[in-house]
Kinemage of the C-alpha trace (Angstrom):
@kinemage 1
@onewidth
@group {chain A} dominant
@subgroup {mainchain}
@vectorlist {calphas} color= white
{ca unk a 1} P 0.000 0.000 0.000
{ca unk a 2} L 1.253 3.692 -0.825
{ca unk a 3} L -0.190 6.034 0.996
{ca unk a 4} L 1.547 9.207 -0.126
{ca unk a 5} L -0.036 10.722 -2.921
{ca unk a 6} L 1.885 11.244 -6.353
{ca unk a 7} L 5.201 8.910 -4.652
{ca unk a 8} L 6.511 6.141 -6.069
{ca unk a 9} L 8.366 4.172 -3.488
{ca unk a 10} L 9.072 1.003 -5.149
{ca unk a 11} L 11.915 1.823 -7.596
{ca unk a 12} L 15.671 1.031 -8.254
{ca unk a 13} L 17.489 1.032 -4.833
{ca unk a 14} L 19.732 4.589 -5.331
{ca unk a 15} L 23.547 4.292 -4.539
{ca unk a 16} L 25.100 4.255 -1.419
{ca unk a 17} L 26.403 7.714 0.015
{ca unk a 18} L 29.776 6.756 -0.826
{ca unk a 19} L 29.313 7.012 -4.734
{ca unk a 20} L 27.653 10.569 -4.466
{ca unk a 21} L 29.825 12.685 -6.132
{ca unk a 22} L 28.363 15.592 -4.281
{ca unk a 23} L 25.883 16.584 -1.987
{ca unk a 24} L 22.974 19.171 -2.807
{ca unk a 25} L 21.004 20.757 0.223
{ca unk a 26} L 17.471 21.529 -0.845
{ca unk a 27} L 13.812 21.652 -0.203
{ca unk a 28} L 10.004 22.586 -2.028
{ca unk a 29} L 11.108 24.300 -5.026
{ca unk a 30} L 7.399 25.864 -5.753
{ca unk a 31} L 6.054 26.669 -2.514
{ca unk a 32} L 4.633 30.342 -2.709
{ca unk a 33} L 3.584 31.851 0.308
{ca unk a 34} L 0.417 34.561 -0.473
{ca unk a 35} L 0.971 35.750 3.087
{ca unk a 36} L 4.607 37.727 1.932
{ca unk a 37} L 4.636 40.656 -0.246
{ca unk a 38} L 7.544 39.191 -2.187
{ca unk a 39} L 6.165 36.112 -3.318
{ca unk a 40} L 9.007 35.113 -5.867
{ca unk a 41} L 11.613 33.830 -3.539
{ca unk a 42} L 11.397 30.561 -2.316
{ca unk a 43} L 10.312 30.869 0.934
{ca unk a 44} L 11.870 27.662 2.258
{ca unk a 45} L 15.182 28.811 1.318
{ca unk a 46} L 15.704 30.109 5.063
{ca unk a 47} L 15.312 26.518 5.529
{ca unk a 48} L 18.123 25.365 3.482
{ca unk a 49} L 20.418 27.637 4.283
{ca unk a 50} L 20.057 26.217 8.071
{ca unk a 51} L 20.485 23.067 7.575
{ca unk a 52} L 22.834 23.426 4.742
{ca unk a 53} L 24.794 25.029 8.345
{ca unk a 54} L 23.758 22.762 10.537
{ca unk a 55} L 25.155 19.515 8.431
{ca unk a 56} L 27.008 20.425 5.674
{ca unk a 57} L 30.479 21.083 7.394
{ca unk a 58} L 30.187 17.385 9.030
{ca unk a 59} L 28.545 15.954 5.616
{ca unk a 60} L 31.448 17.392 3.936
{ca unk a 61} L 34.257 16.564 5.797
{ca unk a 62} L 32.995 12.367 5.849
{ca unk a 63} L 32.107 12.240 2.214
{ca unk a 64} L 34.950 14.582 0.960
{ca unk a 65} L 31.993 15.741 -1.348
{ca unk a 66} L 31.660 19.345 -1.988
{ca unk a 67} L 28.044 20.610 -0.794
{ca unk a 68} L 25.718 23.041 -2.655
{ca unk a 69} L 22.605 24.744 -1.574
{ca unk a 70} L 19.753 24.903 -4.344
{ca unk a 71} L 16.085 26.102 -3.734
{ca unk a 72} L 15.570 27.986 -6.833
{ca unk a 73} L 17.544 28.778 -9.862
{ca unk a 74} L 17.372 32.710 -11.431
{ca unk a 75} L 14.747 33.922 -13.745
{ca unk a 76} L 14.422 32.751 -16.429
{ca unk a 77} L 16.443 29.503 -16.409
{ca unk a 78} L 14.323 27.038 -17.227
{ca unk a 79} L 14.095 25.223 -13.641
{ca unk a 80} L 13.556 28.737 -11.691
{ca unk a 81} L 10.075 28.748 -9.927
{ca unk a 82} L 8.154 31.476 -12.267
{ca unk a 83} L 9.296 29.671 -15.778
{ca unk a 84} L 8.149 26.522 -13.743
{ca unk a 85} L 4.575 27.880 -13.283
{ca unk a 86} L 4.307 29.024 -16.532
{ca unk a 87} L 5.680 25.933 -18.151
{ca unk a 88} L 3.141 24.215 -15.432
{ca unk a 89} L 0.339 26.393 -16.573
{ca unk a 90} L -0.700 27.323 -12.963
{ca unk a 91} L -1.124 30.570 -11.166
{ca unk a 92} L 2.220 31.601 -9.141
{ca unk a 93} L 0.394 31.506 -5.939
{ca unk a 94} L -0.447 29.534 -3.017
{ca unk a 95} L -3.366 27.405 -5.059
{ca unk a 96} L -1.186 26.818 -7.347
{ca unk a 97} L 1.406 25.907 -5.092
{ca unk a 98} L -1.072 23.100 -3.938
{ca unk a 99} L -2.726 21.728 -7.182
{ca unk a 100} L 1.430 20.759 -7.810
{ca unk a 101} L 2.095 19.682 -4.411
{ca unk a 102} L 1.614 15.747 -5.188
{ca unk a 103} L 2.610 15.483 -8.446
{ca unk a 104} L 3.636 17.773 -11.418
{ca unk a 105} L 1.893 15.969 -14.448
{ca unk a 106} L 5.084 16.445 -17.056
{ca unk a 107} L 7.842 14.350 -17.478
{ca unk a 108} L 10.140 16.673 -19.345
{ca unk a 109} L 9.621 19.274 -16.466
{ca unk a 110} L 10.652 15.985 -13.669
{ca unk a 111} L 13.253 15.030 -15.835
{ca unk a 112} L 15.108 18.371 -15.700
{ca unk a 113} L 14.503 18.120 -12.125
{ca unk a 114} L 15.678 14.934 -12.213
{ca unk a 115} L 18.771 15.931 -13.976
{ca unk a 116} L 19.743 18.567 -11.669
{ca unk a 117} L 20.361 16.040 -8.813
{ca unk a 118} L 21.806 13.299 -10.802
{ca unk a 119} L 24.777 11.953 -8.872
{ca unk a 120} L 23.933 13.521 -5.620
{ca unk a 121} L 23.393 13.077 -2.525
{ca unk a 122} L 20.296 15.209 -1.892
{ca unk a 123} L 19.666 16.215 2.104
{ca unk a 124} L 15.925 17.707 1.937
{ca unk a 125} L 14.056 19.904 4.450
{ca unk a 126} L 10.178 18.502 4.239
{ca unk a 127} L 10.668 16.867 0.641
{ca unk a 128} L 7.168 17.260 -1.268
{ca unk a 129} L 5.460 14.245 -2.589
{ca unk a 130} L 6.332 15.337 -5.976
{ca unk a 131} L 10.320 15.888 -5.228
{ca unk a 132} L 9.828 12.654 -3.223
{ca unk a 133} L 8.811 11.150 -6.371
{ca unk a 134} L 11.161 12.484 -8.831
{ca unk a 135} L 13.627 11.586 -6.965
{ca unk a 136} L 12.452 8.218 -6.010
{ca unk a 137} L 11.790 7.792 -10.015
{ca unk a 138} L 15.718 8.601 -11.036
{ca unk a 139} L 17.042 6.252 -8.025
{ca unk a 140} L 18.295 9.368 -6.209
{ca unk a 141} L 19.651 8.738 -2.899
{ca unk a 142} L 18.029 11.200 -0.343
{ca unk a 143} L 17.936 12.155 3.579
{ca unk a 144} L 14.705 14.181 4.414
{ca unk a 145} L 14.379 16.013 7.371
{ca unk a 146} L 11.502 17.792 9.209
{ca unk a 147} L 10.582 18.681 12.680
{ca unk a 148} L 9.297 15.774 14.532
{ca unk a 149} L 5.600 16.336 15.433
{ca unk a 150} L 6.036 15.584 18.984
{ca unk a 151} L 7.722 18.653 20.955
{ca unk a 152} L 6.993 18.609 24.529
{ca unk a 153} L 10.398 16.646 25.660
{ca unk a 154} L 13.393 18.852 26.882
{ca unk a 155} L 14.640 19.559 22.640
{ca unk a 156} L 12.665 19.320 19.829
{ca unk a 157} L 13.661 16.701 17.592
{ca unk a 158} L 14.272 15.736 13.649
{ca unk a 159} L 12.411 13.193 12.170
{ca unk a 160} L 14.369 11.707 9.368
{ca unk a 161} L 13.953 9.271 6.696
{ca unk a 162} L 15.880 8.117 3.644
{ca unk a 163} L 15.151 5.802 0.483
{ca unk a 164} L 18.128 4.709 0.655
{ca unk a 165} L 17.982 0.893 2.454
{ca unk a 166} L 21.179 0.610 4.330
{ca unk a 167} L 20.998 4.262 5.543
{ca unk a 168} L 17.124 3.917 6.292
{ca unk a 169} L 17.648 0.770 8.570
{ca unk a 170} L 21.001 2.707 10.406
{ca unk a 171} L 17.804 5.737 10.952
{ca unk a 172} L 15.668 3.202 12.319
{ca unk a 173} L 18.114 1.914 14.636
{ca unk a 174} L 19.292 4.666 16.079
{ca unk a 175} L 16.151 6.778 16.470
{ca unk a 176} L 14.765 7.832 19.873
{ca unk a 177} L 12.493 5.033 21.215
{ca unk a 178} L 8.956 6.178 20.659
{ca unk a 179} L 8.623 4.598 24.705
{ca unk a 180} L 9.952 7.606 25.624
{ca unk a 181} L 7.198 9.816 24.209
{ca unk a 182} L 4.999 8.091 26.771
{ca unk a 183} L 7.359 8.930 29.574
{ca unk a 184} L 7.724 12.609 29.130
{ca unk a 185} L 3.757 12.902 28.310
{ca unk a 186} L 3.303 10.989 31.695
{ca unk a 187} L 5.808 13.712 33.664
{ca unk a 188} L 3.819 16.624 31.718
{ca unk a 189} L 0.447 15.180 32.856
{ca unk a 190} L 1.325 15.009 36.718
{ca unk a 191} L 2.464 18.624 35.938
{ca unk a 192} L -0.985 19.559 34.813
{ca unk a 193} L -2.239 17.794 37.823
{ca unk a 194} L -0.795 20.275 39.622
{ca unk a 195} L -0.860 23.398 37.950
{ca unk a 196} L -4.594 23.110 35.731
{ca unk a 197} L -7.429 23.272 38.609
{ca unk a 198} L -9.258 25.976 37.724
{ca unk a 199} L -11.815 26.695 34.958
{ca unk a 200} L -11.787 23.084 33.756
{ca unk a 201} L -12.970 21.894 30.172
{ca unk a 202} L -16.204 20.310 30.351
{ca unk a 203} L -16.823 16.774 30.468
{ca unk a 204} L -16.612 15.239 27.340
{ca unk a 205} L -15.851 18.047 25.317
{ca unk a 206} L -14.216 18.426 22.196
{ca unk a 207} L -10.769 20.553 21.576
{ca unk a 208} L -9.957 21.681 18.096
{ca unk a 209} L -6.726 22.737 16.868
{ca unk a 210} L -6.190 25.422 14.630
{ca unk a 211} L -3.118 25.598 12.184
{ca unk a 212} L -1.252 28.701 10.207
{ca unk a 213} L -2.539 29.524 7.058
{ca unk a 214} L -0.042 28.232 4.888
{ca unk a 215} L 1.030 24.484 5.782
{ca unk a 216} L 1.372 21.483 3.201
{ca unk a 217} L -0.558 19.246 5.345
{ca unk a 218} L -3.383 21.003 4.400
{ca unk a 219} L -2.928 20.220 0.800
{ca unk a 220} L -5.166 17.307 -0.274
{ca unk a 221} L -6.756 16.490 -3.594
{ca unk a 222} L -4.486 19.710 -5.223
{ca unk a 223} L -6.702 22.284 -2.860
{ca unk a 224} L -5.895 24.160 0.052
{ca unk a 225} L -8.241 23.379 2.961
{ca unk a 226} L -8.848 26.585 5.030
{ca unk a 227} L -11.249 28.682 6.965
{ca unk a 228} L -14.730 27.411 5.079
{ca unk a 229} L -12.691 23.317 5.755
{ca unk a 230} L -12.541 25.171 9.733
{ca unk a 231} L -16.234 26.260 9.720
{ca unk a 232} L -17.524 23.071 8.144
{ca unk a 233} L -15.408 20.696 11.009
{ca unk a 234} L -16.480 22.939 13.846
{ca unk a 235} L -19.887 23.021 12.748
{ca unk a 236} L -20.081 18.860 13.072
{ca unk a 237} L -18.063 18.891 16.143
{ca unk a 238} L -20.848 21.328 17.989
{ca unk a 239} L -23.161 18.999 16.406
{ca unk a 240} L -21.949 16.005 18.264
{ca unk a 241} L -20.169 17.485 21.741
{ca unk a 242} L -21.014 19.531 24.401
{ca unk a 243} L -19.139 21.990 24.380
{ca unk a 244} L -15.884 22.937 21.725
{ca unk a 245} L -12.574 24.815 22.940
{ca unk a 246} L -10.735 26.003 20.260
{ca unk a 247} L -6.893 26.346 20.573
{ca unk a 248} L -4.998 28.558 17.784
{ca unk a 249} L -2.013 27.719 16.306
{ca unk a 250} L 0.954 30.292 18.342
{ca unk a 251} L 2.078 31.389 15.108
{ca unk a 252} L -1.033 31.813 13.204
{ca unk a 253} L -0.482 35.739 11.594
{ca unk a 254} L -4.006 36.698 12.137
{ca unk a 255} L -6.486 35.210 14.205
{ca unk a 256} L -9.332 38.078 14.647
{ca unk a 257} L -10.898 36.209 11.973
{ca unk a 258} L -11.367 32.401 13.773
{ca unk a 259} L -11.852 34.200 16.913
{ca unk a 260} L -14.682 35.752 15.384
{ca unk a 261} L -15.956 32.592 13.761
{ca unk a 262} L -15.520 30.762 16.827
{ca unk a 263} L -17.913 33.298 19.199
{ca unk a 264} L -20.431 33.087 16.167
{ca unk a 265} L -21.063 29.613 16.717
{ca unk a 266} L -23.213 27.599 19.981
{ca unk a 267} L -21.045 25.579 22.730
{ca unk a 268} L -17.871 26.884 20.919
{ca unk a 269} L -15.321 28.463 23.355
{ca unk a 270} L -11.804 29.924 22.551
{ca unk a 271} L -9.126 28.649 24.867
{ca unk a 272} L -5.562 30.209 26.033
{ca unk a 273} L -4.851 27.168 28.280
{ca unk a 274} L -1.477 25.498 27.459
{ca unk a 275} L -1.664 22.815 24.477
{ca unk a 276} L -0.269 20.342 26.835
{ca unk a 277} L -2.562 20.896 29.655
{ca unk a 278} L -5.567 20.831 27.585
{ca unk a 279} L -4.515 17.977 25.947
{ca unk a 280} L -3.514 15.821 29.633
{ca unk a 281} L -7.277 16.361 30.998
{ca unk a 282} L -9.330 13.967 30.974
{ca unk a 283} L -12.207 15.845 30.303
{ca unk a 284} L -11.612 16.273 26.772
{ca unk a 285} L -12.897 13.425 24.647
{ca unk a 286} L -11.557 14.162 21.203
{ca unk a 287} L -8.947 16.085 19.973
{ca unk a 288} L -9.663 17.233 16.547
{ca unk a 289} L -8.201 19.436 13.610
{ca unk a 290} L -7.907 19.749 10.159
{ca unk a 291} L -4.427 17.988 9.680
{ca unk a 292} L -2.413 19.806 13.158
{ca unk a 293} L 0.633 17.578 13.973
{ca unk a 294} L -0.040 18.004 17.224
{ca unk a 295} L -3.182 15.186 16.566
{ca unk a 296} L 0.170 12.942 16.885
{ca unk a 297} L 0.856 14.024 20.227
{ca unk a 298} L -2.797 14.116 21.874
{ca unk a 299} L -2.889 9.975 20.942
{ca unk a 300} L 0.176 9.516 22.752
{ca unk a 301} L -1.913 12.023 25.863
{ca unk a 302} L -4.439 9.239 25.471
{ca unk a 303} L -6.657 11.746 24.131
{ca unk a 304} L -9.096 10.137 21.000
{ca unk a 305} L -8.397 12.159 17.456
{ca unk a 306} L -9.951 13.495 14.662
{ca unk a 307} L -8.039 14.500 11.219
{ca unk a 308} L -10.826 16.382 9.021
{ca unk a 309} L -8.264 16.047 6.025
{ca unk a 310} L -7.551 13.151 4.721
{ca unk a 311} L -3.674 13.653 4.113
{ca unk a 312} L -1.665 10.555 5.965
{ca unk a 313} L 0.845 11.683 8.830
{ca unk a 314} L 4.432 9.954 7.495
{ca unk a 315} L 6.004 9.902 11.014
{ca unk a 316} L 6.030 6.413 12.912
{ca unk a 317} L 5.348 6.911 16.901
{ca unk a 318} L 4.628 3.699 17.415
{ca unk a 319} L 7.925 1.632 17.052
{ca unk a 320} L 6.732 0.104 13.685
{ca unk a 321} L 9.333 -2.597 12.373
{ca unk a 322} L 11.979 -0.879 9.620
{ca unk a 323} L 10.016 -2.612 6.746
{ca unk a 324} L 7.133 -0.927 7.846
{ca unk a 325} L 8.674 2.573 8.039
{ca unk a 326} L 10.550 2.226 4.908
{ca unk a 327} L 8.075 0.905 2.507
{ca unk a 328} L 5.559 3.775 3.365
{ca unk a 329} L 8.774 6.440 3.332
{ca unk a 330} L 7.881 7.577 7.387
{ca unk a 331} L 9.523 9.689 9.510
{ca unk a 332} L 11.639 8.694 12.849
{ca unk a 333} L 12.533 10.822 15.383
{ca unk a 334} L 16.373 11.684 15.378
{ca unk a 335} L 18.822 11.701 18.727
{ca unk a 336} L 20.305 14.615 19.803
{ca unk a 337} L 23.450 13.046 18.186
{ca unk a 338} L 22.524 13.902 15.014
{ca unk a 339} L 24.328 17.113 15.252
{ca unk a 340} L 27.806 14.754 16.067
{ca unk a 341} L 29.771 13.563 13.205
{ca unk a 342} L 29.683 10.148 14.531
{ca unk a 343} L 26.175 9.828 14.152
{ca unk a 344} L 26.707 10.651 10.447
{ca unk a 345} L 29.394 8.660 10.146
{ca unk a 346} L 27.299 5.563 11.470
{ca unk a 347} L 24.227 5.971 9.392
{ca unk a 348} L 25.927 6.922 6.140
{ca unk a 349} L 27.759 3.814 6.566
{ca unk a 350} L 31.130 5.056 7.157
{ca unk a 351} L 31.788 3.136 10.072
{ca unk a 352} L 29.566 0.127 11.751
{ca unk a 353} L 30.486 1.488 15.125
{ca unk a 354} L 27.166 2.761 16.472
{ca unk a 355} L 27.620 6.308 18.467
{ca unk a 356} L 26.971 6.057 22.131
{ca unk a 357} L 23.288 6.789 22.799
{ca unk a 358} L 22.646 9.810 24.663
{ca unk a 359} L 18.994 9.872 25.105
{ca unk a 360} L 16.348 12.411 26.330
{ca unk a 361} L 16.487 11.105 29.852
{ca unk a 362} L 12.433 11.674 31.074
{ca unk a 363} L 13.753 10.850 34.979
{ca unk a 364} L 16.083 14.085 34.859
{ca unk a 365} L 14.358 16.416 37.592
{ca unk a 366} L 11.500 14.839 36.680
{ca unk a 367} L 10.084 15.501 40.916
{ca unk a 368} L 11.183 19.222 40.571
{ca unk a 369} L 9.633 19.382 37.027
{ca unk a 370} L 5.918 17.455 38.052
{ca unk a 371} L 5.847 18.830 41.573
{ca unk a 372} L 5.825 22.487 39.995
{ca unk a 373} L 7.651 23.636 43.267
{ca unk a 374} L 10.916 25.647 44.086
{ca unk a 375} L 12.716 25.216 47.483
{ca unk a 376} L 16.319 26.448 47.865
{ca unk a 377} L 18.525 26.198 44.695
């Protein structure tokens, strides 16, 4: 089963990192953000540039590989975003953007794309379904990247992935044991225990949670789901609870506009509380949204979800075998060693000798932490 749109993850297995004869740091080439008043630069290219930072110096210095950054080439070369819409026949914006997302629909256009990785080593930040399947298509050897969904232990994490076999089982092996998701969620709920007594969500209640405007998991079917997608889930959540808190996203630009829709609407509440307190009460029977990571971290609460689009979540929490995780291209989460070169050297199959693990550790002032109390020092 393939459950990521437009991919093609059965092809010829891509060389090992060894035989790249370089390595190319890269990420969406099309995404266009309405929100910014200069739409034609790539907007992930902040992203790049960071990780191209973060890993290239290590990357470089294992593989002997020189490392390039590419997220767009200049007007009017033939792979820069605007001749790409136009060759594309879509509008440069962020429908556009979306009705591209999973696939492109022109084999000349992926086979120039296709051609400007040849022979690398490509390190992606959030790969799109359509890079994913380029890519997978030319037997490209890639890493992706992303931020791991789940965020409430001591760092955030990477998730990582790679369709690359040897590399992808050296991922799996050395990821952070999902286990320990369960251990820091159990510390943050004897937290809340503590801390969130007062103005209680109703029994049985439903939370939703709301998202920033432009996010590719709310691409599905080449359409942007947004604030009439909002409306219509709210509407059959207040149909079916009690009462409905709504929780904004912290980085949503503007948010007069759900407030508003949110006070419109019967037994629908906005909340302030803490995501993590909400989602440790008990009194909160459903944790919905339209496609909010954060629906992977209220099942690990305990909490029952709801995912109003249909887009699949490619990160494993669950501790899925590596033939699982590979053959539907998921996400694990990365150790904090990924920022040591031994790490590297490990999974890109330098050396067999696997790094010491050094591990979120959730018993680290974990009675100072859930007791929410300061004496002394």
């Amino acid at each position: 089963m393939n459950d990521r749109p437009g991919a093609q993850l059965t092809t010829a297995a891509p060389p090992l990192p060894a035989a790249a004869r370089s390595l190319v740091f890269t990420s969406d080439l099309l995404k266009v953000d309405d929100r910014l008043q200069k739409r034609l630069p790539n907007p992930q290219e902040i992203n790049v540039e960071w990780v191209h930072a973060l890993f290239a110096p290590l990357l470089t210095s294992l593989l002997g590989r020189p490392a390039e950054l590419f997220a767009a080439d200049a007007h009017p070369n033939p792979l820069s975003r605007l001749s790409l819409y136009r060759r594309l026949g879509r509008e440069f914006s962020s429908a556009g953007w979306a009705s591209l997302y999973d696939e492109l629909g022109d084999e000349e256009v992926e086979d120039a794309i296709a051609e400007r990785f040849a022979g690398s080593l490509v390190i992606a930040f959030e790969m799109p379904p359509y890079l994913e399947r380029i890519l997978r298509r030319a037997g490209i050897g890639f890493i992706d990247l992303s931020i791991h969904p789940v965020r409430y232990l001591p760092d955030y994490m990477f998730g990582v992935r790679s369709n690359i076999p040897e590399v992808s089982r050296r991922l799996h092996a050395t990821q952070v044991p999902p286990s320990l998701f369960g251990d820091f969620a159990r510390l943050s709920a004897a937290r809340t225990a503590r801390i969130y007594r007062n103005n209680l969500p109703e029994p049985g209640s439903a939370l939703f949670l709301g998202q920033i405007e432009i996010d590719s998991s709310l691409i599905w079917r080449g359409r942007l789901h947004g604030e009439e997608d909002t409306e219509l889930a709210l509407t059959d959540l207040v149909a079916r609870f009690p009462q409905v808190y709504f929780k904004a996203h912290p980085h949503r630009s503007d948010t007069a506009r759900e407030r508003a829709l949110v006070e419109s609407m019967p037994r629908c509440s906005w909340l302030e509380v803490n995501i993590y307190d909400v989602l440790a009460r008990p009194e909160i029977a459903l944790a919905a949204s339209l496609s909010s990571g954060s629906l992977t971290e209220a099942g690990i609460f305990g909490r029952e979800t709801r995912r109003y689009v249909a887009r699949p979540s490619l990160v494993d929490v669950t501790g899925a075998p590596h033939e699982e995780v590979f053959l539907h291209g998921r996400h694990v989460a990365a150790p904090p060693a990924i920022f040591r070169a031994a790490w590297w050297a490990h999974v890109l199959g330098i050396t067999d000798e696997v790094p010491a693990a050094a591990l979120p550790d959730p018993t680290a002032s974990a009675l100072r932490t859930s007791l929410n109390q300061k004496w002394g020092r």
